[in-house]
N, C-alpha and C positions, 0 to 999 in steps of 0.2 A: 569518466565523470565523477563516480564515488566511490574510493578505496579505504577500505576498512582494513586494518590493519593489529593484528594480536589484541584484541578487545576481550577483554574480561570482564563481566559484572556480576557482582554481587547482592544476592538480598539476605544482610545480614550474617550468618556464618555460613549460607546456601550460595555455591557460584552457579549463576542463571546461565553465562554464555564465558568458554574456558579457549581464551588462545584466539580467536577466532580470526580469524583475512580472508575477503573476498574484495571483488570487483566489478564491477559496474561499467560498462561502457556506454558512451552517449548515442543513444537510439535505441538499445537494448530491450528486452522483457524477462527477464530473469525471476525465475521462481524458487522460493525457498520453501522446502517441504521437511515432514519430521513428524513424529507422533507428539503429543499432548505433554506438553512441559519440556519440550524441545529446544525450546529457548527462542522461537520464532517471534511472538511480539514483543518479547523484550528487546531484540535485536531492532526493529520497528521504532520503538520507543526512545532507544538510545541515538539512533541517525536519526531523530527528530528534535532531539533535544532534550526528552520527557524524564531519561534516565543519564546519569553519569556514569561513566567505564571506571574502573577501579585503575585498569592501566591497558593503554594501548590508544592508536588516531586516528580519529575518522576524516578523512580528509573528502572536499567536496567543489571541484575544480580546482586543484592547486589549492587552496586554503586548509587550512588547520579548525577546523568547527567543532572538536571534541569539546572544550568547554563552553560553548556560545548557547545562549539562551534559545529557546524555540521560538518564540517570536521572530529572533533574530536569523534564524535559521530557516525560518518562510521566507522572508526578504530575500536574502538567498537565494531563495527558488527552490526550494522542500516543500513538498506537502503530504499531508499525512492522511488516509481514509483510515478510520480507527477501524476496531474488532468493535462490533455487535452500535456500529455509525453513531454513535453521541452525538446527537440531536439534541437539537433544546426544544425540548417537547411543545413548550407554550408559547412561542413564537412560532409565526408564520411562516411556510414555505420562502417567500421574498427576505423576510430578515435572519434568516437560516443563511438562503445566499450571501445576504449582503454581508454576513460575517465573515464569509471567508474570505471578504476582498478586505477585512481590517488594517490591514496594512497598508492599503492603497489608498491616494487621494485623487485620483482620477476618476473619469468617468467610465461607469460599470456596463451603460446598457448597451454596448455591443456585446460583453461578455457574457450576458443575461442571456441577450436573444440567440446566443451560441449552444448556449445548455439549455433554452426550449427545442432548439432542434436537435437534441440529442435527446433530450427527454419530453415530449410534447406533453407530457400528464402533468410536470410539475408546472406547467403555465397553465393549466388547466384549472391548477389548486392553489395557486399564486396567495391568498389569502386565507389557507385551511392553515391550522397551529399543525405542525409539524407530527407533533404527538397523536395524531387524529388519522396518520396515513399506512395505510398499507403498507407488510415488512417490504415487500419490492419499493413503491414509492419512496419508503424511505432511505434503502438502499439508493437509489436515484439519487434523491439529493443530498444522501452525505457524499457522494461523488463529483455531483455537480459544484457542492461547495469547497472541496479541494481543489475545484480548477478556479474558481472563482481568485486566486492570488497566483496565475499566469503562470505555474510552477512547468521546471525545466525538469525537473525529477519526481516522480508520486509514486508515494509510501501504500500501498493497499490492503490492507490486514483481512483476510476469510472474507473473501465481496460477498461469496455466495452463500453463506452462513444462514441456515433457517429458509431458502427462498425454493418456491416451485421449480422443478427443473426446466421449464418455458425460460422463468426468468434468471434463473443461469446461467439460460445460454444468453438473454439478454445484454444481461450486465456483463457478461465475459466479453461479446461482440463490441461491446462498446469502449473495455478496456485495447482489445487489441486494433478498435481505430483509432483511439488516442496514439497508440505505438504508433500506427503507422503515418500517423499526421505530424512525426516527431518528440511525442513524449515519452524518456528513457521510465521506466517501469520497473521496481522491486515489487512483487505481487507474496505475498502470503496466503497458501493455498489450501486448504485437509484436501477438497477435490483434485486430488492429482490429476486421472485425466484431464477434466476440463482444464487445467492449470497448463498440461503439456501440449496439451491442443492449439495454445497461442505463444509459448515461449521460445525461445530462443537455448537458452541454458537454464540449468539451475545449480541449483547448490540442498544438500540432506543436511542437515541438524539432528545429532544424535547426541542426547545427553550434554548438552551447553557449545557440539564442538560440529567444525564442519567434519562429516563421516567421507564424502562425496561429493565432486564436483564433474559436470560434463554435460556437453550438447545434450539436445532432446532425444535424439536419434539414437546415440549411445547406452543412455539413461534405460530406455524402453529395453533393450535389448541385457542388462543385466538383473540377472537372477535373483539378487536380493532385493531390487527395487521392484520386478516382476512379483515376486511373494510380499513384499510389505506392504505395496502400494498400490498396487492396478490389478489386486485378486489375481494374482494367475499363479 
């Protein structure tokens, strides 16, 4: 489904992500892991559209999307949960959702009543400003609002960032039913366990570049990923 191929970007004379290819296949959950300046949400950033590669394709079912605007790039079928869920604090839960369906001119409330029963609180809060909920709640709905443009691929940056580990495991559960209800899945993780506990593959980022790639199964069982990542 999405092949990234020798991707480099830069922030000014700094390269963020050096060389970099991977791949995505359609059904998938793949996690990409790394320490702090790793280059993981720029990598995020760039298959959304947010960032331009200096050189290298992101291709995204047979098409060519390195240059295509992010907008144009939901239409698509991309969507994006950012780092730390950009919310618009002063709109309400409901026009939260209904942002993400901006693309669409169809009708939304089956879609709606799909992400109440994934998330029964945020019908509950249907008319609270956004900015007024809970770091879980609001994890919920910048979730909710990425599905809200029917995406065939979703971008997921740190879901669990800041959250009680209840809701961890929450929001984890929920990503890995989306997987299995058919939504291919690039996840950005620091919690590696939890990260490995629903993946399929992943891919390490070290220092802008991929270090390592391989099954879960694999992954667990080497040494330098046992020392960097899962305390052992």
């Amino acid at each position: 489904m999405l092949k990234i191929q020798n991707i480099s970007v830069l922030y000014g004379d700094i390269t963020a992500l050096r060389d970099v290819s991977m791949e995505v296949e359609e059904g998938e959950l793949i996690t990409v892991i790394g320490a702090n300046g790793a280059g993981k949400t720029t990598l995020l950033k760039m298959i959304s559209g947010l960032l331009k590669p200096r050189k290298g394709k992101i291709i995204f079912k047979d098409l060519d999307i390195t240059q295509y605007p992010a907008d144009r790039i939901v239409r698509l079928g991309i969507s994006h949960c950012p780092e730390e869920r950009r919310l618009f604090p002063k709109m309400t839960v409901l026009e939260n959702l209904e942002m993400g369906a901006y693309t669409r001119t169809d009708d939304l409330r089956d879609d709606l009543e799909r992400i109440y029963t994934l998330f029964p609180r945020l019908k509950e809060r249907l008319k609270q400003r956004a900015g007024s909920l809970s770091g879980g709640e609001q994890q919920m709905l910048a979730v909710g609002r990425a599905l809200m443009s029917r995406p065939d691929l979703m971008l997921f940056d740190e879901p669990s960032l800041g959250l009680a580990p209840a809701l961890v495991e929450e929001v984890s559960g929920v990503i890995q039913s989306l997987n299995k209800t058919g939504k291919t899945i690039l996840l950005v993780e620091q919690n590696v366990e939890q990260a490995f506990a629903i993946s399929h593959r992943a891919y390490v980022l070290e220092n802008g570049c991929v270090a390592l790639t391989d099954e879960i199964s694999k992954l667990r069982e080497s040494d330098g990923i046992k020392k960097a990542y899962l305390g052992a």
